[in-house]
C-alpha positions in Angstrom: 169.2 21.1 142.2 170.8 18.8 140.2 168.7 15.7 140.2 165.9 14.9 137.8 162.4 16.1 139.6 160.4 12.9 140.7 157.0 13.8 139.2 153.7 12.3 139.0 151.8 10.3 136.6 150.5 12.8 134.0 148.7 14.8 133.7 150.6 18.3 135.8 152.3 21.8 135.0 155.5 22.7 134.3 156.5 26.5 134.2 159.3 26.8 131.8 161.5 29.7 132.7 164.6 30.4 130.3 166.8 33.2 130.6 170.0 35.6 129.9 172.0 36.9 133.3 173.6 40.1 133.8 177.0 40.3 134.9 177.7 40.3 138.4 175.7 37.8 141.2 173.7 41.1 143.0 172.0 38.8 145.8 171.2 36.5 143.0 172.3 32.9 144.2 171.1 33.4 147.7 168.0 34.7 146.4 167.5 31.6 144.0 168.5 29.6 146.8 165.5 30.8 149.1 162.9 30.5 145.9 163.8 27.0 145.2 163.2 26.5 149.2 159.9 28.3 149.2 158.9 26.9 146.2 159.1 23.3 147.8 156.9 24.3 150.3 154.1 25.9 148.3 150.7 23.6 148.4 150.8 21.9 144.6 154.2 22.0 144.4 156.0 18.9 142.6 160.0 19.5 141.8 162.5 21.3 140.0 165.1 21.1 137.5 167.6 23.8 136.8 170.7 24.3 134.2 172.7 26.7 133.1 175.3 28.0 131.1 174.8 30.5 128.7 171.2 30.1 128.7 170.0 29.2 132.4 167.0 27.1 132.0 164.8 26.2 135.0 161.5 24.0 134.7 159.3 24.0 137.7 156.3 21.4 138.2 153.0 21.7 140.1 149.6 19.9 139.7 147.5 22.9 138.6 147.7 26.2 137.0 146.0 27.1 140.4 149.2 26.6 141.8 151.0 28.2 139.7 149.3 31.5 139.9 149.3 31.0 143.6 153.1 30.8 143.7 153.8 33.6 141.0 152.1 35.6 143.5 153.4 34.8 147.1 154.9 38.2 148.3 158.7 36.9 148.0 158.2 35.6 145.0 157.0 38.9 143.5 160.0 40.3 145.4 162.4 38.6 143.5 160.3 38.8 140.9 160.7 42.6 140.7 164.8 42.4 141.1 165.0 40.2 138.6 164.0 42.6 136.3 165.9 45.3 137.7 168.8 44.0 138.0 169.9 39.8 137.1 168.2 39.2 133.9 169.2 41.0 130.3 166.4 38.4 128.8 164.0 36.2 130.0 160.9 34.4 129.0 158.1 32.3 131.2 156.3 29.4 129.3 153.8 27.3 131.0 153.0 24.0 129.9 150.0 20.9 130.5 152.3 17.7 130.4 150.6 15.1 129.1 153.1 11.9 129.0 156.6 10.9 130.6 158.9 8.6 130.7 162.5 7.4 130.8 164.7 4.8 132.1 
């Protein structure tokens, strides 16, 4: 997940997801793994980008905030969901967003 996410023309979603790790990987990169693949194959589905360092950041992009509450509910999704606050995240906060304009080179 290291390229830039090839998105539409405006107007879309993008769900925002910032957070703090525990220590320790749990299950957590193959589980992040298998979202990221899921993810792609949800119906309104655009991209991904992810970072992180201290602060992991992940911005996920989708054409309607149908989507998006389709996908925060798929049954693996609420899985990992559910061990993420268990167990791999100290912190974390979910912000959706319209996206109005883009651009770059």
């Amino acid at each position: 997940m290291t390229s830039i996410a090839n998105t539409p023309e405006p107007p879309y979603y993008a769900v925002i997801f910032a957070s703090h790790r525990t220590d320790g990987d749990h299950g957590y990169a193959a589980m992040a793994e298998r979202m990221a693949e899921l993810a792609a194959t949800q119906p309104g589905y655009l991209g991904i980008e992810s970072a992180r360092e201290e602060l992991g950041i992940t911005v996920s992009y989708w054409e309607s905030i149908e989507a998006i509450r389709n996908w925060k509910r798929h049954a693996e999704h609420l899985e990992a969901q559910r061990l993420g606050h268990r167990q791999w995240y100290s912190d974390f906060r979910v912000r959706i967003a319209r996206v109005e304009r883009e651009y770059g080179i």
